[in-house]
TIFI-175087 format. One line per 8 residues: number of its first residue (from 1); their letters; for each residue x, y, z of C-alpha. Coordinates in steps of 0.02 Angstrom, whole numbers. Example, Ala and Ser with C-alpha at 12.3 -4.5 7.8 and 13.67 -1.06 7.14 Angstrom:
2
1 = as = 615,-225,390  684,-53,357
This chain:
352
1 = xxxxxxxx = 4876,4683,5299  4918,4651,5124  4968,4475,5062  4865,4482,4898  5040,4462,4799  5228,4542,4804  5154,4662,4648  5087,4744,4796
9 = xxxxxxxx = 5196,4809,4875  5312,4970,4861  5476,4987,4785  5622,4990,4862  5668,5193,4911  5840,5147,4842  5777,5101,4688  5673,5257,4684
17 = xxxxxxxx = 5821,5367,4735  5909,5275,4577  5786,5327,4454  5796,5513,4518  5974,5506,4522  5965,5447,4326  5860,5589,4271  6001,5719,4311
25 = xxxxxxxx = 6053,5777,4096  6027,5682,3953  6096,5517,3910  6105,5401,3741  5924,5317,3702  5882,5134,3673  5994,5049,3801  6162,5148,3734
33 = xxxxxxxx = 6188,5225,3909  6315,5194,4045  6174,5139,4175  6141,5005,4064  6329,4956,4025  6328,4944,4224  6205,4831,4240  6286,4705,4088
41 = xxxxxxxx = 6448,4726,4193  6367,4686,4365  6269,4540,4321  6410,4459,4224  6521,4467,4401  6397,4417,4499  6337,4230,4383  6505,4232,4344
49 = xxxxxxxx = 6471,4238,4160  6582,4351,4076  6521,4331,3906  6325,4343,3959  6231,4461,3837  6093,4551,3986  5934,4638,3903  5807,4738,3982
57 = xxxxxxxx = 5622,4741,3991  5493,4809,4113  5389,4657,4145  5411,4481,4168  5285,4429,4048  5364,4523,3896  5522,4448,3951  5477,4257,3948
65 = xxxxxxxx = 5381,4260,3816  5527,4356,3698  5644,4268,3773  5546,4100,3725  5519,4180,3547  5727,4176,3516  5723,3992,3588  5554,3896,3498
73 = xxxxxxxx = 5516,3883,3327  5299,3911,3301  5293,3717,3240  5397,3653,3399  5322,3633,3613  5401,3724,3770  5387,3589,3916  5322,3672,4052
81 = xxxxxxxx = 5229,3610,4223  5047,3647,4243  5063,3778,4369  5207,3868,4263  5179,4054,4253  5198,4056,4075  5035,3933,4056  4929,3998,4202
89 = xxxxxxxx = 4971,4200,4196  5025,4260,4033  4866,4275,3922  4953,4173,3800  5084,4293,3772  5212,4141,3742  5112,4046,3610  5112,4229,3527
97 = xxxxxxxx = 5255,4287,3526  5328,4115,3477  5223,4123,3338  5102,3978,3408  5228,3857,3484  5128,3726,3597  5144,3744,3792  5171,3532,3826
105 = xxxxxxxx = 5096,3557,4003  5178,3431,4143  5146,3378,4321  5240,3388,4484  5209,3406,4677  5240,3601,4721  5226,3640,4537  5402,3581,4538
113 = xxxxxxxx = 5426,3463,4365  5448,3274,4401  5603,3242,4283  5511,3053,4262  5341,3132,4211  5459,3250,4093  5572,3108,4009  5404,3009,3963
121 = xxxxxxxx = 5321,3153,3869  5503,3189,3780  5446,3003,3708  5271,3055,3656  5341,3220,3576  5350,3196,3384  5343,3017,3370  5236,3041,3196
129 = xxxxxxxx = 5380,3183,3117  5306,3309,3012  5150,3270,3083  5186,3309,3250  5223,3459,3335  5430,3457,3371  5537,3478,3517  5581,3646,3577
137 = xxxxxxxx = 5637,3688,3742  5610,3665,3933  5555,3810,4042  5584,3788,4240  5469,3916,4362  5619,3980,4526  5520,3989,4627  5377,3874,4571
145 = xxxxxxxx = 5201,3964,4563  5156,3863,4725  5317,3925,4826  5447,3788,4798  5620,3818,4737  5727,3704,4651  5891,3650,4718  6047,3674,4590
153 = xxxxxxxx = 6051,3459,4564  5855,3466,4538  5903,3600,4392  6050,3507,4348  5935,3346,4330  5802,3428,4240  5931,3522,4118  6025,3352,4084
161 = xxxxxxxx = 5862,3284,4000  5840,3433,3895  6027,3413,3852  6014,3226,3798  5866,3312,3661  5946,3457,3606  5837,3567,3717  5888,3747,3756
169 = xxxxxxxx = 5830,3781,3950  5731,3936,3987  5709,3971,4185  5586,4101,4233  5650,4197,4364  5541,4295,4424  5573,4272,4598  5755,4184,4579
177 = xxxxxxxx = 5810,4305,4706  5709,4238,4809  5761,4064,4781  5967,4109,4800  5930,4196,4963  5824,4034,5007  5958,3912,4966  6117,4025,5014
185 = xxxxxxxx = 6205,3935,4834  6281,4065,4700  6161,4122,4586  6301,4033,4421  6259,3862,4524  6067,3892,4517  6073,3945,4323  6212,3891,4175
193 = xxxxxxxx = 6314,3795,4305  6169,3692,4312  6114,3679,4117  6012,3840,4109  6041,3943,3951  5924,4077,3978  5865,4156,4136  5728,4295,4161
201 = xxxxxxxx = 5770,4382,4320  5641,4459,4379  5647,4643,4497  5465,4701,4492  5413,4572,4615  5541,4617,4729  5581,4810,4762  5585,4876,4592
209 = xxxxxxxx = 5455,4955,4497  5457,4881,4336  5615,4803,4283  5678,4628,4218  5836,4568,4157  5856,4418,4014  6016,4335,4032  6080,4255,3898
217 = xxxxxxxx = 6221,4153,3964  6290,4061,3810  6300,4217,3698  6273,4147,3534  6247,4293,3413  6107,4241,3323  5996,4214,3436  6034,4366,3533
225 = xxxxxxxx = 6020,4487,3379  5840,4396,3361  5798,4429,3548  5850,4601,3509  5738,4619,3344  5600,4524,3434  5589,4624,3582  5595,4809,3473
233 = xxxxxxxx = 5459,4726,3367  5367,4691,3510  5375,4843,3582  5493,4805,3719  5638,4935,3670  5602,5085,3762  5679,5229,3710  5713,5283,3886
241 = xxxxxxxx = 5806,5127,3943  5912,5213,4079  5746,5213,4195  5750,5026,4172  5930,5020,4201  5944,5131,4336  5825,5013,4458  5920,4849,4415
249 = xxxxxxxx = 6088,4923,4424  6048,4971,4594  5946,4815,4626  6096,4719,4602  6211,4852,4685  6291,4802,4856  6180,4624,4867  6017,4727,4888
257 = xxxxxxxx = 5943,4631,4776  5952,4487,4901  5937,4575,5063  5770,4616,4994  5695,4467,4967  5775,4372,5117  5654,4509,5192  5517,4436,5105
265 = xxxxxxxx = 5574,4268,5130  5588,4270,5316  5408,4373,5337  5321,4206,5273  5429,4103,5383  5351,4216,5514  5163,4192,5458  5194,4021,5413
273 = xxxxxxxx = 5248,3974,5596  5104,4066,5645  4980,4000,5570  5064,3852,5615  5028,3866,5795  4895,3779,5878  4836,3700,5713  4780,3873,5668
281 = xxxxxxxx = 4800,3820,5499  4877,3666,5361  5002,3736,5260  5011,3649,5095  5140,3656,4983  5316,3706,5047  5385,3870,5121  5536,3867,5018
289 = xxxxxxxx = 5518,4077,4957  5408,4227,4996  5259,4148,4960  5133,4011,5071  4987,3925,5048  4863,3860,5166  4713,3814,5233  4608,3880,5361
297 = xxxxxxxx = 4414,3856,5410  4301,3970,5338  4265,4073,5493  4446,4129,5521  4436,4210,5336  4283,4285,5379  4360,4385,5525  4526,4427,5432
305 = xxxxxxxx = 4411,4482,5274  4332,4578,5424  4486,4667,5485  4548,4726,5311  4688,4564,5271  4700,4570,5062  4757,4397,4994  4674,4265,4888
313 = xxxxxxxx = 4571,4124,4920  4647,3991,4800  4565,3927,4702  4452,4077,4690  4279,4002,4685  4290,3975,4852  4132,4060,4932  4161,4180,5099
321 = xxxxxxxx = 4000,4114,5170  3954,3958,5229  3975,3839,5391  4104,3938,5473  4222,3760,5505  4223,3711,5344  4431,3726,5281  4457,3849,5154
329 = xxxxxxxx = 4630,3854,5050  4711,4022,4994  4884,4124,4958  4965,4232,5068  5117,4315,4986  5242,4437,5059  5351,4579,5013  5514,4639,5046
337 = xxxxxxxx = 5411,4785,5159  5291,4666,5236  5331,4713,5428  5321,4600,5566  5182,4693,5648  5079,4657,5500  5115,4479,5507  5063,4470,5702
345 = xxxxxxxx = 4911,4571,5660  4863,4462,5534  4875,4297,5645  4774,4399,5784  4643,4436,5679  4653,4230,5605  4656,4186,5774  4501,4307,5830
């Protein structure tokens, strides 16, 4: 019963088959084969984007923070929620690689951004010039760290700000496909149809094994040579790239990519009308991706602890022991694998 996170879980045997099939002879180094041609040509077709420039990376981390690099000056702020991935998960990988751009941190329900709460701090941003640190760019979370996805007007709204400022939008995607197979829109309307100039779409969490994808919709050629200069710098070139390439060209291949994770999607539907059930549990932010959170009294986490369940009490200071009816919150996240029969054994054992 694993619902620690979607890292967990195994990739996708097509996806493995892929990277077999790409090890057959040699091929050009450093992103100059055809697996990687494929996968500029497939994403273009499928956001519609003909002109997108698509680089690859193996993590999500290295590819918001690089792509954030070619976006932010060091003296200027990405505007990001509180519960953005970039603030709460990355080390501090975008301050670094941005040279030490600020992280202007903003509030939401669902860790979604409230485009008020956003507006006012675009006011408060550099009211004193040089002494100030400047405006740089807005970064949205699809889905949100808490399991909430943005509709294409609540990107469109958000974007529209940035726009009024000059603001280059930066959408971390690391489970997008998640979100498009939540909200059955085209993935163009949930990114540059909406304002978004950059999106990192993320595999790893979702059948691959480590592959991401930075789109670059509005190709300008400076900032895409410096994303490519950034991200060799940084280590980010590998030499190797059809490996990469071969998981996201098949990731995207035949609308896998979203058959997956409507798999994940609809096992926490499953556990989240589960645990819904008899008051079982309080679920507490929405179930809008792969992802749930709830909260359940102490004594039901005891037995699942019991029977083997992996997930996270959140927050995690949470003790295990104590008065057995006293509500405990935590994250249960699921997988493109994650089988029914795991679900219904993990409400059995919540259940007891």
């Amino acid at each position: 019963m694993m619902f620690a996170s979607d890292n967990a879980g195994p990739a996708a045997p097509e996806l493995m088959q892929a990277v077999i099939a790409a090890n057959e002879g040699p091929s050009m180094p450093y992103g100059n084969d055809p697996l990687t041609a494929s996968v500029r040509a497939r994403v273009r077709e499928i956001f519609e984007a003909p002109s997108a420039e698509v680089f690859l990376v193996a993590t999500g981390t290295a590819a918001n923070a690089l792509a954030l690099g070619a976006l932010v000056e060091p003296w200027q702020t990405v505007f990001c929620h509180r519960n953005a991935h970039i603030e709460e998960d990355e080390c501090g990988a975008p301050e670094f690689y941005t040279g030490g751009a600020k992280l202007t941190l903003l509030e939401g329900d669902h860790a979604k951004i409230d485009p008020a709460g956003f507006a006012r701090a675009l006011t408060f941003t550099a009211r004193a010039g040089v002494h100030n640190v400047q405006k740089g760019a807005l970064s949205i979370t699809q889905a949100t760290e808490l399991g909430a996805v943005y509709t294409p007007a609540e990107v469109r709204a958000l974007a529209d700000i940035a726009r009024a400022e000059g603001l280059p939008v930066h959408m971390d995607g690391t489970r997008f496909s998640n979100a498009v197979a939540r909200l059955g829109c085209t993935p163009a309307e949930l990114t540059w149809k909406a304002g978004v100039d950059v999106l990192c779409l993320g595999a790893s969490k979702c059948g691959a094994m480590a592959a991401e994808a930075v789109i670059f919709f509005d190709a300008d050629e400076a900032k895409t040579w410096e994303f490519q200069l950034r991200r060799k710098r940084g280590g980010h070139l590998f030499s190797k790239m059809r490996y990469v390439a071969a998981q996201m060209d098949r990731w995207l291949a035949d609308g896998l990519w979203l058959d997956l994770a409507g798999r994940a999607n609809a096992a926490a539907d499953r556990l989240a009308a589960g645990l819904g059930e008899g008051n079982l549990a309080t679920l507490l932010h929405p179930v809008d991706a792969n992802a749930l959170f709830a909260s359940l009294p102490r004594s039901a986490h005891q037995r699942l602890h019991g029977a083997g369940a992996k997930y996270y009490l959140w927050p995690f200071d949470q003790p295990l022991e104590g008065p057995g009816d006293e509500m405990l919150s935590c994250r249960l996240v699921c997988n493109w694998a994650t089988s029914q029969a795991e679900v219904d054994a993990f409400l059995a054992a919540a259940r007891g």
